[in-house]
ROMI-972089 format. One record per residue (C-alpha): x, y, z; residue number from 0; residue in one letter. Coordinates in Angstrom, 2 decimals. Each point is the difference from the previous one (the first is absolute). Layout:
REM ROMI-972089
       xx       yy       zz   nr  rest
        X        Y        Z  NUM     A
...
//
This chain:
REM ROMI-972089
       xx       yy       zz   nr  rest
   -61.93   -63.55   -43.36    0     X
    -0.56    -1.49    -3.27    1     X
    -0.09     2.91    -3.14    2     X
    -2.51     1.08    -2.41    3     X
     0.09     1.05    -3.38    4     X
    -0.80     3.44     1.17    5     X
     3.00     0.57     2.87    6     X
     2.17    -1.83    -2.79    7     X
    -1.05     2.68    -2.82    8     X
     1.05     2.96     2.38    9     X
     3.51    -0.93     0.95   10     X
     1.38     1.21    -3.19   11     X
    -1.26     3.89    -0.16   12     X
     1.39     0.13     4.15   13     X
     3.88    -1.17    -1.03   14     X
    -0.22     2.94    -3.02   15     X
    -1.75     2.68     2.41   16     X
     2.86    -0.49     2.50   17     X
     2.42    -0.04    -2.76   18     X
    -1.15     3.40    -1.17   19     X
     0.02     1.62     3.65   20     X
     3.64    -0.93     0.48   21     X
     1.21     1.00    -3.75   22     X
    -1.86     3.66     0.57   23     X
     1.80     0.27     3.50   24     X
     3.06    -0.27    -1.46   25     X
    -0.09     2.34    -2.73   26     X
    -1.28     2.83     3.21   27     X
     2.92    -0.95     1.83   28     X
     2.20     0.62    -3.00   29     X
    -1.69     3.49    -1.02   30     X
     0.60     1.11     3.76   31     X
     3.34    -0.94     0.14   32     X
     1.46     1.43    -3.11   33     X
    -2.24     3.25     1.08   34     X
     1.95     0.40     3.92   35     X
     3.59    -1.52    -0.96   36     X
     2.00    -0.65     2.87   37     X
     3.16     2.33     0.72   38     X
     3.10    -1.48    -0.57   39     X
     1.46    -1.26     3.18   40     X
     3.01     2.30     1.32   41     X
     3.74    -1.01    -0.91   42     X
     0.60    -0.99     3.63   43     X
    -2.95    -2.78    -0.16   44     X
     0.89    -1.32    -2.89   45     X
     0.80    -3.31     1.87   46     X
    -3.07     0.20     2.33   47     X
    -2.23    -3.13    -1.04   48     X
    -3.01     1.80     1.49   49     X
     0.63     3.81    -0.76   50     X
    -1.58     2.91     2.62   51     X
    -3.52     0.89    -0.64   52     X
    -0.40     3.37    -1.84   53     X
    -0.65     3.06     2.10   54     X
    -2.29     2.59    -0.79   55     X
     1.15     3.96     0.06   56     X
    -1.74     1.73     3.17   57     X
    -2.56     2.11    -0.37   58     X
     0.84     3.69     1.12   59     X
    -1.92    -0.66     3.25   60     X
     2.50    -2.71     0.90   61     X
     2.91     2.13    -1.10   62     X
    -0.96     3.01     1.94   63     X
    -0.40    -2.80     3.51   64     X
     2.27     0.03     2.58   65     X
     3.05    -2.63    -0.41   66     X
    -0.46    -2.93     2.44   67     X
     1.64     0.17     3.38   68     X
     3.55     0.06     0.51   69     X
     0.44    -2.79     1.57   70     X
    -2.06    -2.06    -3.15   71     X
     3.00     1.80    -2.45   72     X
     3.35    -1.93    -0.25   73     X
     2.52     1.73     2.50   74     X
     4.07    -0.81    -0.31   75     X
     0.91    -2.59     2.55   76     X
     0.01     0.90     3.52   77     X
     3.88    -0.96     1.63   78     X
     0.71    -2.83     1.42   79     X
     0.10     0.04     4.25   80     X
     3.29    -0.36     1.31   81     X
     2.05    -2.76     1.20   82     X
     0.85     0.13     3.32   83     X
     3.67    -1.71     0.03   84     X
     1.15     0.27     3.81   85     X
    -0.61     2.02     3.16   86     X
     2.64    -0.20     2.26   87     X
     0.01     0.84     3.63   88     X
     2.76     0.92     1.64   89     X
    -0.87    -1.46     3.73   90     X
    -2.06    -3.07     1.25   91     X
    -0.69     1.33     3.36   92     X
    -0.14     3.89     0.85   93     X
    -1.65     2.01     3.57   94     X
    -3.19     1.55    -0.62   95     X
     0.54     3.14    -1.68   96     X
     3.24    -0.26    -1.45   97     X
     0.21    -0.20    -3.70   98     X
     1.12    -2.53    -1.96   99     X
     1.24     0.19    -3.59  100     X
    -2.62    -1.47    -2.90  101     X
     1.56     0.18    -3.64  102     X
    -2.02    -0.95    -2.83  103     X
     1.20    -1.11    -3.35  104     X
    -2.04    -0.90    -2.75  105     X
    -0.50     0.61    -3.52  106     X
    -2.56     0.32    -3.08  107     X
    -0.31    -3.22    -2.83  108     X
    -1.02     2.72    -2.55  109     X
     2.83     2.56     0.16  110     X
    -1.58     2.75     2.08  111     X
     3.03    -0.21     3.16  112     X
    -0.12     3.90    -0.39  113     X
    -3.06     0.30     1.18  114     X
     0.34    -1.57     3.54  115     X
    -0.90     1.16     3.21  116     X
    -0.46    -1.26     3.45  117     X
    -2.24    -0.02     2.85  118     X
     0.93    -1.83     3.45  119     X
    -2.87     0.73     2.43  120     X
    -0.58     3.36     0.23  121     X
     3.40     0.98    -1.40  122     X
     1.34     0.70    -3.09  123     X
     3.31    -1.36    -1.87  124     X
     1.95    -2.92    -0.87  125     X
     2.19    -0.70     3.14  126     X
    -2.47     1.58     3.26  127     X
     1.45    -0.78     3.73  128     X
    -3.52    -1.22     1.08  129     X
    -1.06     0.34     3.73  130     X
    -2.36    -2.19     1.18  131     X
    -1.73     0.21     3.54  132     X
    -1.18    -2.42     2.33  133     X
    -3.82     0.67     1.40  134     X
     0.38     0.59     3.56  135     X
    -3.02    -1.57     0.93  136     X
     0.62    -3.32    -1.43  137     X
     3.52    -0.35    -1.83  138     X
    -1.39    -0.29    -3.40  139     X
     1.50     1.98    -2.80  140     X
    -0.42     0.43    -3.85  141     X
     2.73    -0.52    -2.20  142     X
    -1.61     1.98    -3.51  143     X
     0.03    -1.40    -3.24  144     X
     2.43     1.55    -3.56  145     X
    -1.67     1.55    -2.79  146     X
     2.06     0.48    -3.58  147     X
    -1.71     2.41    -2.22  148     X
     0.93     0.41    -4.18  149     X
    -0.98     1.79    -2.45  150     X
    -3.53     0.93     0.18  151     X
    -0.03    -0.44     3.65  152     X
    -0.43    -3.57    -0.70  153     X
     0.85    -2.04     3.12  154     X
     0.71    -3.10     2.00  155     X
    -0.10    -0.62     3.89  156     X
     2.10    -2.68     1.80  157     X
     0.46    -0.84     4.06  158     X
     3.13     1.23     1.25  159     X
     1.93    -3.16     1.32  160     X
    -0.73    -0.55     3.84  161     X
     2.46     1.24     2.86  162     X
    -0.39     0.09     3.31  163     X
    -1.08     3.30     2.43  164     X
     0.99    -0.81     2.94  165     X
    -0.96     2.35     3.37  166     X
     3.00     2.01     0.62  167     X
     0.21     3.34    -1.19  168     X
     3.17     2.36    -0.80  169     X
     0.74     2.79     2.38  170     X
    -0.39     2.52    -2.60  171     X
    -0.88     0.20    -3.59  172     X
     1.93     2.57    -2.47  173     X
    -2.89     1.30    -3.05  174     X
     1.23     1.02    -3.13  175     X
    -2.15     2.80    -1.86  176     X
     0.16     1.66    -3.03  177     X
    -1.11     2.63    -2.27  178     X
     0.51     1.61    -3.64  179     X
     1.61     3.25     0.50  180     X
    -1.61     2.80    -2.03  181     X
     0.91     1.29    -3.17  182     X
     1.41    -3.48    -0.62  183     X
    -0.52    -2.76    -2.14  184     X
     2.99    -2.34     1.34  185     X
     0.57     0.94     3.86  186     X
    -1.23    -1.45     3.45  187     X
     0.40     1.23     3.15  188     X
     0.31    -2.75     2.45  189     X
    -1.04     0.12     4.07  190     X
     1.26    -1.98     2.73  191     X
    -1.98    -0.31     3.04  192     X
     0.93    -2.30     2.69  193     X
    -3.25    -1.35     1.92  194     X
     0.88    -1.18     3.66  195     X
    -2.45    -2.81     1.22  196     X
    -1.88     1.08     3.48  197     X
     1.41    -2.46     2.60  198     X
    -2.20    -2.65     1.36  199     X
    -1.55    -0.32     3.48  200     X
     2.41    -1.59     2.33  201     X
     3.18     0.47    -2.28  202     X
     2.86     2.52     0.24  203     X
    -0.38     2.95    -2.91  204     X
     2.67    -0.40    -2.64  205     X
     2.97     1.73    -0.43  206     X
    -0.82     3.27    -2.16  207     X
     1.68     0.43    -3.62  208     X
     1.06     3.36    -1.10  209     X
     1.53    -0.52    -3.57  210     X
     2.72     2.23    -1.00  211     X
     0.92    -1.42    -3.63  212     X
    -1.95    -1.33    -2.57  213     X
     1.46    -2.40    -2.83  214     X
    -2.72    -0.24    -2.75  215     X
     0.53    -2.81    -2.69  216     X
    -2.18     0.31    -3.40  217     X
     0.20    -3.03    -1.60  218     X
     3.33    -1.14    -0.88  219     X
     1.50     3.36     0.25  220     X
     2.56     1.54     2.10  221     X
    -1.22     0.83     3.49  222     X
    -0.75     3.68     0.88  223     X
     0.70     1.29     3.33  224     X
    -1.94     2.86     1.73  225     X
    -0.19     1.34     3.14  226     X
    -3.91     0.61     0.35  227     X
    -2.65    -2.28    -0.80  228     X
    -0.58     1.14    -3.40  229     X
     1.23    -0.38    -3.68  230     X
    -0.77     0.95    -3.49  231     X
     1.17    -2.08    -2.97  232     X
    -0.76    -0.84    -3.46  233     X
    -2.10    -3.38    -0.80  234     X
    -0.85     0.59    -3.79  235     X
     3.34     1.76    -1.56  236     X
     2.18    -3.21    -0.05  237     X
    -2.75    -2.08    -1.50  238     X
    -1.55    -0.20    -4.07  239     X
    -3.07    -0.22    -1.84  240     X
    -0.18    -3.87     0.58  241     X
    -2.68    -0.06     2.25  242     X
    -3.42     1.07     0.89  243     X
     1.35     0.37     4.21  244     X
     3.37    -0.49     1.19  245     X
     0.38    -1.89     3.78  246     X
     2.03     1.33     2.88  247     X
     1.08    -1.04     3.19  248     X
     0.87     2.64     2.54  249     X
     2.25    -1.17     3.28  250     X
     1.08     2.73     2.58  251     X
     2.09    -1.11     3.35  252     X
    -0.08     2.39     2.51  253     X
     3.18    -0.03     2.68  254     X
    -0.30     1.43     3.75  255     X
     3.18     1.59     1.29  256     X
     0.98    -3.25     1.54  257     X
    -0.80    -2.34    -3.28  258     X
    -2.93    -1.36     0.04  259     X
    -2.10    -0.81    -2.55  260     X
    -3.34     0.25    -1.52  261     X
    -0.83    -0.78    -3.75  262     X
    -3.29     0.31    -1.98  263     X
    -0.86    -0.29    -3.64  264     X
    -2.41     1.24    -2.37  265     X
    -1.21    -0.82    -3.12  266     X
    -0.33     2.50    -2.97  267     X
    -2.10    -0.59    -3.29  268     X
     0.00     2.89    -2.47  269     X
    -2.03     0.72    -3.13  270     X
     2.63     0.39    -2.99  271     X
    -2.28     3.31    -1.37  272     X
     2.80    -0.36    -3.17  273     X
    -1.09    -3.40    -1.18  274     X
    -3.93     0.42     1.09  275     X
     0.22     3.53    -2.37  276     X
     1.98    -2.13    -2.70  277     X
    -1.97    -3.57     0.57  278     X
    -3.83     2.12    -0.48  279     X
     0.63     2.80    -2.20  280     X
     3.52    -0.90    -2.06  281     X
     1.55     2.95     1.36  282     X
     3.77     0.48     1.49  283     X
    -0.18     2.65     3.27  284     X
     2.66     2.44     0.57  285     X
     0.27     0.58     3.90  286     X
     1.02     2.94     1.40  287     X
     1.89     0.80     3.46  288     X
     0.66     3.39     1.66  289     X
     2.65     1.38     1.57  290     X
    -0.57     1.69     2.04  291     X
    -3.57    -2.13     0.75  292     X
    -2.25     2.76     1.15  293     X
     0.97     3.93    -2.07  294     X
     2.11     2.61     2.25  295     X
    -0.72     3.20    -1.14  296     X
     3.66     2.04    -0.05  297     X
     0.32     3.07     0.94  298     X
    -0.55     1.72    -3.56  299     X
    -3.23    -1.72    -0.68  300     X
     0.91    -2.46    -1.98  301     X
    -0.59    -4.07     0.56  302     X
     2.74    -2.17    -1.12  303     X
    -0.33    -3.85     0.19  304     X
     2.34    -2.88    -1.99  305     X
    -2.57    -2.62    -1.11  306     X
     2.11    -3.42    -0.67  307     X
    -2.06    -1.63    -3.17  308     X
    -0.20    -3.80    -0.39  309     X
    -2.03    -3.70    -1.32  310     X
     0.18    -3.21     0.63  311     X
     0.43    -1.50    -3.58  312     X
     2.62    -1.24    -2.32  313     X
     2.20     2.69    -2.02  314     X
    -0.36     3.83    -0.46  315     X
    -3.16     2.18     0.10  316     X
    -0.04     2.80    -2.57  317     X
    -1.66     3.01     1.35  318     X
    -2.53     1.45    -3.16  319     X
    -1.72     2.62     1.63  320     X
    -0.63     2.20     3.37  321     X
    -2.79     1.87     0.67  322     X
    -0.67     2.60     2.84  323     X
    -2.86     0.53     1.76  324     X
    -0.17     2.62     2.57  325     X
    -2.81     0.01     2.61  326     X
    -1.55     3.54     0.94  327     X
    -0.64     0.96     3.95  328     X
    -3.61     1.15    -0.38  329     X
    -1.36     3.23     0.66  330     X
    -3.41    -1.29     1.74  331     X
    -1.38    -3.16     0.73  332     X
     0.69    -1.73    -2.82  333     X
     3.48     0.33    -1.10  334     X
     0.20     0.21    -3.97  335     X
     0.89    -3.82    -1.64  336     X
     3.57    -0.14    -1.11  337     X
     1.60     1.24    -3.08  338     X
     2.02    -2.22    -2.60  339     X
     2.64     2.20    -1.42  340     X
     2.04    -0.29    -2.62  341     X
     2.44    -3.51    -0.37  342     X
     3.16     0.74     1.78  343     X
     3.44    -1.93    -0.14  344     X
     1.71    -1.06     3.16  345     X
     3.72     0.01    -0.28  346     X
     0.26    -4.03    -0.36  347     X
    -0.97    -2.03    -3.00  348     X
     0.08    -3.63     1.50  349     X
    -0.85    -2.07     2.93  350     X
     2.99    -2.58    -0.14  351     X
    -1.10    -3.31     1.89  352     X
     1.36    -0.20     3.64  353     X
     0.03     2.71     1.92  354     X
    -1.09     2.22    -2.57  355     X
     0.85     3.63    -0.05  356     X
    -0.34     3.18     1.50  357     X
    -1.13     3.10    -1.10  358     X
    -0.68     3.37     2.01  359     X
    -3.13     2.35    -0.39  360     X
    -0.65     3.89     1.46  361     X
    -3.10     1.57     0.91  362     X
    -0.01     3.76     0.57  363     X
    -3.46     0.45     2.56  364     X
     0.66     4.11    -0.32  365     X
     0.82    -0.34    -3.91  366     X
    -3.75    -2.03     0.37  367     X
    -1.76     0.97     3.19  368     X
    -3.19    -2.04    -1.67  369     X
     1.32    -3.08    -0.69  370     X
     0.34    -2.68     3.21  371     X
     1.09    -2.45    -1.86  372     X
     1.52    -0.86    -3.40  373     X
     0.02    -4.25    -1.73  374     X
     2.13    -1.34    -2.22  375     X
    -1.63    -2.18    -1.95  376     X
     2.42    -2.30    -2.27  377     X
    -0.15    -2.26    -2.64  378     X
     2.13    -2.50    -1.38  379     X
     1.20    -3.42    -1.87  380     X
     1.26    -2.84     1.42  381     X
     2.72    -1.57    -1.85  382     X
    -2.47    -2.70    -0.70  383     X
    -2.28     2.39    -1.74  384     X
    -2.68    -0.11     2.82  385     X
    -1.35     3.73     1.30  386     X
     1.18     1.57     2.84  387     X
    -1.74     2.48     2.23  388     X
     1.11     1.91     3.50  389     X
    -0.91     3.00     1.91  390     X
     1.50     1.85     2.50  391     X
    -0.36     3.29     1.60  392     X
     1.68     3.17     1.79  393     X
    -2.03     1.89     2.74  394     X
    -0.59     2.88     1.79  395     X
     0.67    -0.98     3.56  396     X
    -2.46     1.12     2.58  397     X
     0.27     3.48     1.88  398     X
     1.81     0.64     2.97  399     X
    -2.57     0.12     3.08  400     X
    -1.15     3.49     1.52  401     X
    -2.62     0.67     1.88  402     X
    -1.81     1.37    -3.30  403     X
    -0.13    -3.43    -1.74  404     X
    -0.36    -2.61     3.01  405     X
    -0.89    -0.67     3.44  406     X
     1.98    -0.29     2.84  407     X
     1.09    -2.94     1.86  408     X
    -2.72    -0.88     3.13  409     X
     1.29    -3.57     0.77  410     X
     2.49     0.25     2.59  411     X
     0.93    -3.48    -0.97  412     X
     1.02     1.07    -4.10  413     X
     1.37     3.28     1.27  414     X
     2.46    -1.92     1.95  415     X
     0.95    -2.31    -2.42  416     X
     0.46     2.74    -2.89  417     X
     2.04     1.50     2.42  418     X
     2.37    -3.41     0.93  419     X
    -0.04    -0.23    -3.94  420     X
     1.37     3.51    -0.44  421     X
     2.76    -0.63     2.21  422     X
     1.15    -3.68    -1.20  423     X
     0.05     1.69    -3.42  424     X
     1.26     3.30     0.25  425     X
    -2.79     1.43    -2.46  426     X
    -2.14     2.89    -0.04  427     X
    -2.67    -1.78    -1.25  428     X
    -1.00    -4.26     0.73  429     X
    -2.93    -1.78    -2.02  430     X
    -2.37    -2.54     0.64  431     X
     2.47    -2.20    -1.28  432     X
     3.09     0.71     1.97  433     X
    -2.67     0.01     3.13  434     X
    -0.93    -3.58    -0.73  435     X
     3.24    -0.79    -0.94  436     X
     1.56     0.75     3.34  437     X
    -2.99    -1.89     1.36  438     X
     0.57    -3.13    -0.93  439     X
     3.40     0.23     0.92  440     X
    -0.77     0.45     3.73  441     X
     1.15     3.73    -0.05  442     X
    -3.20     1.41     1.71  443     X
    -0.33    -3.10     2.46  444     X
     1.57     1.98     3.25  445     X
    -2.52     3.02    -0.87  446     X
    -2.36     0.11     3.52  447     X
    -2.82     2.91    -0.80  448     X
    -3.28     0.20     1.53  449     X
    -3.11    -0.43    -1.53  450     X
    -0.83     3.46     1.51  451     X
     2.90     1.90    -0.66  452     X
    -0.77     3.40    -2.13  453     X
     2.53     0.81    -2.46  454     X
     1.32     3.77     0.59  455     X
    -1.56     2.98    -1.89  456     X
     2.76     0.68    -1.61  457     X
    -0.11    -3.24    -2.80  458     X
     0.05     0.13    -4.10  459     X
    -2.55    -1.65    -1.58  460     X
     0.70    -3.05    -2.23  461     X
    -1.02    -0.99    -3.47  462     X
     0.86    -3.69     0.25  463     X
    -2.41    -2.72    -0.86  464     X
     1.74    -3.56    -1.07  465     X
     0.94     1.45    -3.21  466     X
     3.41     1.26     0.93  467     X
    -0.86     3.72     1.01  468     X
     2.24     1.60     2.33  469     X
    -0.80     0.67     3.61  470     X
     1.60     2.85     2.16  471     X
    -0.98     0.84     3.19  472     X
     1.95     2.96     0.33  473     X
     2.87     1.46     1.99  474     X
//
């Protein structure tokens, strides 16, 4: 489109107007930005080209909010699952039923070996004799899989490698049980019980086995002999504070009088309580064993037991201080809460590394008819300057039974037993203990008494519950 002289005279006055509008701009943008200077950027940025956008100070409202969720905070670095390196079995073909040696070896990339454990199936441990059964119906069977735990619990879960089940089955299997014996930290009582397989239609019964020697091996140790089917040892005492469990493998082989033999295994994984207490709260325990392990009040009243004091950690531990605390029988229902008297000194200063030390304490039940029991509570310092804590205590043992502070015997069944167990000791008095004691060792399997049989009127009542009270059922 061609001009005019009008459109030409405006051009001018639109260049200056624009002109103006951007100088004015300019000079607003300055003002602002010399009224709101930018912070300087912090030292660490220094080399950001393009630094972190300034943040504004909450409000009280947002200070007084509740923090995000934990899982949105930054957490320290979960371990690493372990590696499982080998599992080794020790047959390729076994009979239903009889077990078969899995060992599992692996290891953590990220330093945390002390923390593993082991599951094979439903059994615990590093080395397990597995048994694995055939389904009668159809011959199938389920070999289970090997789960390594670490710290945290974290975990991994590999196939065990394939072996063969094939139908046979042994005559008899030999089961291998255990339990923590009480007032004990370190010792196992372990069982023996031979299982004889009920003979199939059409084929002859086996011979029976009658053992009459027992040959325990735990681990590489020297074999124990026994002549009953049972056997306490110590799993924990030989061992340190390197590890979160320590693994066992328990073998017994039981002998008839003419030779034969039977074997079965067991496997034994144990929570190290030392390096848990030391790994969780920094602290070094002092364990305590008694001597004897339940109090036998003498014949003037008084209780005397030798407690043997040890760790499970490098050097010395200093003993700093030992309180008492003596715990009142009550009076009524509620027995008053225990007293902390003044700090006492035993007669030992140390807790040398090993086997530790002994020391012996008194309590004088007529001196203090009251008191039932009385702690020692100790503190110390491990020669690596961590804290050390440990408790034991002395008690009162419980009354003799009379017919004032019990009930008699009416199971024809336990008075017969109490009274095998009185004779095979040649005591006065037999606990629960000694009663299943003798039990497991087959001492009460001859006893034939009726269901109906009525014990005689002439009977002593019995305190014992499975707490180690004494029975007596009287002359």
């Amino acid at each position: 489109m061609t001009s005019t002289p009008d459109n030409r005279s405006q051009r001018p006055w639109r260049w200056v107007l624009m002109l103006a509008l951007l100088v004015i701009g300019g000079v607003v943008g300055w003002l602002l930005s010399r009224e709101q200077p930018a912070p300087d950027a912090p030292a660490g940025q220094a080399r950001t080209r393009t630094p972190p956008p300034q943040r504004e100070a909450p409000s009280p409202a947002l200070a007084a909010a509740p923090k995000p969720p934990e899982a949105a905070q930054p957490t320290a670095a979960e371990p690493a699952p372990p590696i499982v390196d080998e599992i080794l079995v020790e047959k390729q073909e076994v009979c239903s039923g009889e077990d078969n040696l899995i060992t599992v070896r692996a290891h953590t990339p990220d330093g945390n070996d002390a923390y593993l454990h082991y599951t094979v199936g439903n059994g615990t441990g590093q080395r397990i004799p597995l048994r694995v059964w055939r389904n009668d119906a159809d011959g199938s069977y389920e070999i289970p899989r090997v789960t390594v735990f670490t710290r945290n619990n974290v975990s991994v879960t590999v196939p065990i490698p394939p072996f063969k089940v094939k139908e046979c089955e042994p005559e008899r299997l030999v089961h291998v049980m255990s339990r923590r014996l009480p007032n004990a930290e370190d010792d196992f009582e372990f069982f023996a019980k031979v299982l004889e397989q009920p003979a199939r239609s059409g084929q002859p019964a086996p011979k029976p086995f009658t053992p009459v020697r027992y040959v325990w091996t735990f681990d590489d140790e020297a074999p124990v002999t026994t002549s009953g089917p049972t056997v306490s040892h110590s799993m924990l005492g030989r061992t340190g504070a390197d590890g979160m469990y320590t693994q066992h493998l328990i073998r017994v082989d039981a002998y008839d009088a003419s030779g034969r033999k039977e074997t079965g295994r067991s496997s034994l994984q144990v929570l190290n309580t030392s390096f848990e207490n030391f790994d969780k709260k920094g602290i070094v325990t002092l364990l305590a064993v008694g001597t004897p392990r339940f109090p036998v009040l003498d014949e003037d009243g008084v209780v005397r037991q030798t407690f043997r004091l040890h760790h499970r950690f490098r050097g010395p531990v200093r003993i700093t201080k030992v309180n008492t605390i003596r715990a009142f029988r009550g009076t009524g229902e509620t027995p008053p809460p225990p007293e902390q008297v003044d700090a006492a000194s035993l007669p030992v200063s140390e807790v040398p590394e090993g086997k530790g030390t002994e020391v012996k304490v008194t309590f004088d039940t007529r001196a203090e008819p009251d008191v039932f029991a009385i702690t020692y509570a100790l503190e110390g310092i491990s020669a690596e300057g961590h804290p050390a804590r440990g408790t034991f205590s002395i008690m009162r043992p419980p009354p003799r039974p009379t017919k004032e502070n019990s009930n008699p015997i009416t199971d024809p069944v336990l008075l017969a037993k109490v009274k095998r167990a009185r004779s095979l000791l040649q005591q006065e008095f037999v606990t629960d203990e000694d009663i299943f004691r003798l039990e497991r060792e087959g001492k009460f399997a001859d006893l034939k008494v009726e269901a109906s049989q009525k014990p005689s009127g002439n009977v002593a009542p019995t305190g014992g519950t499975l707490n180690g009270r004494p029975r007596n059922p009287g002359k």
